[in-house]
C-alpha distance (Angstrom), angle and dihedral (degrees) to the residues before:
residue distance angle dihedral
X1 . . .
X2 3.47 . .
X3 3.62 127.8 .
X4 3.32 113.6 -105.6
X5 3.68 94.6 -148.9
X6 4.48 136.0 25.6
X7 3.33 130.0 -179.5
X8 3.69 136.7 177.3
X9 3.95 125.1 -121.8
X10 3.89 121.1 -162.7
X11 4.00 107.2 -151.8
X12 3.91 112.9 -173.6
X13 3.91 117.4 167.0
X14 3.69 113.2 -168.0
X15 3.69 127.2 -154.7
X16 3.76 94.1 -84.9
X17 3.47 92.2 48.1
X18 4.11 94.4 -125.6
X19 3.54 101.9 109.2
X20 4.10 141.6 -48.9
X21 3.34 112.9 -38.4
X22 3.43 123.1 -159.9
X23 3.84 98.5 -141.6
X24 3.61 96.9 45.9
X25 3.86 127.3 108.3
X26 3.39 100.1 -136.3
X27 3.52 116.3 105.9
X28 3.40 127.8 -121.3
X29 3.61 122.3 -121.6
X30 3.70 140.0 -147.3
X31 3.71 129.8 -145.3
X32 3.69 135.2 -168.2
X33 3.34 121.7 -145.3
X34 3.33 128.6 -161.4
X35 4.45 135.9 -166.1
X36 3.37 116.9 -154.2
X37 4.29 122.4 -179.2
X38 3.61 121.5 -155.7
X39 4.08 125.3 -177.2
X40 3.52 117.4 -130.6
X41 4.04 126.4 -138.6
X42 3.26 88.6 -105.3
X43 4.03 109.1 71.8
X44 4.33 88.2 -169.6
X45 4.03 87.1 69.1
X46 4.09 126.4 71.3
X47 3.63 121.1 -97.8
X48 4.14 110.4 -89.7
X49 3.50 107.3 -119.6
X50 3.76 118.3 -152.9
X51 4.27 125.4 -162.6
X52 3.89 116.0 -155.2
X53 4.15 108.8 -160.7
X54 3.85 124.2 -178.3
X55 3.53 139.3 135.6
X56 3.25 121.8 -79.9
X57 3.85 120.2 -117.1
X58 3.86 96.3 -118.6
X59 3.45 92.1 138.8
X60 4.07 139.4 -59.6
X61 3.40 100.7 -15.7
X62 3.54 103.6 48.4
X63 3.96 99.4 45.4
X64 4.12 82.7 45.2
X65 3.88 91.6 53.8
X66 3.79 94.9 35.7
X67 4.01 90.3 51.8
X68 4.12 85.5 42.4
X69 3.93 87.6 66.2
X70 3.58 98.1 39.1
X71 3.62 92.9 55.8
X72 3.99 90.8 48.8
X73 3.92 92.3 48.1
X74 4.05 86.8 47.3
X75 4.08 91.7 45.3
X76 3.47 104.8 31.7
X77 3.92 96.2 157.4
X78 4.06 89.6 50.6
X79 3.98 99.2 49.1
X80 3.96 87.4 38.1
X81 3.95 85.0 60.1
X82 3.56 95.5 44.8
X83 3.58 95.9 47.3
X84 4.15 85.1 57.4
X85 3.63 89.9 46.4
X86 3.68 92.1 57.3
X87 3.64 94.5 48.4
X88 3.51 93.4 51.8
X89 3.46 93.8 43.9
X90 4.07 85.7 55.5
X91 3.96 102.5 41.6
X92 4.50 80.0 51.2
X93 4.03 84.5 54.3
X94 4.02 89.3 45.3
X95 3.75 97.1 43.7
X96 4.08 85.6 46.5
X97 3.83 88.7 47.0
X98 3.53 93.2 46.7
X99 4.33 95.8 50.0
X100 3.63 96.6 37.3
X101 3.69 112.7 93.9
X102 4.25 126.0 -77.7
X103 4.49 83.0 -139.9
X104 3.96 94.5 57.2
């Protein structure tokens, strides 16, 4: 079906992290977002209502991110072990951090 509504969302991060900034070099990045309704089999309960978001393919970015979340959807068991990988990885750079030193 089609969705019966879209909108576009404008997501800038700046290098504080509190909002676009104008002077930062991270892009910003559009996403469409789309509403879908579906009917259930039982008329006596509300429509479902379902909302598709993904990057859109304005250039680089947005087919790199878009093909970043396909591949984790199509290989759940390989990005779910990756994901712990990098966590461990980080909590072992913390845990050094943390022992090493304060006069480095």
């Amino acid at each position: 079906p089609a969705p019966f509504d879209r909108h576009d969302w404008y997501v800038g991060q700046s290098s504080s992290g509190a909002g676009n900034d104008e002077n930062s070099s991270v892009p910003t990045q559009r996403y469409v977002i789309d509403y879908y309704m579906f009917d259930q089999s039982d008329p006596d309960l509300p429509p479902l209502t379902h909302i598709d978001v993904r990057p859109a393919l304005d250039g680089p970015r947005g087919f790199l991110m878009r093909g970043q979340q396909l591949l984790k959807e199509a290989f759940p068991g390989i990005s779910g072990y990756l994901k712990r990988m990098q966590e461990q990885q980080s909590t072992e750079t913390r845990q050094r951090d943390n022992a090493s030193p304060s006069g480095k």
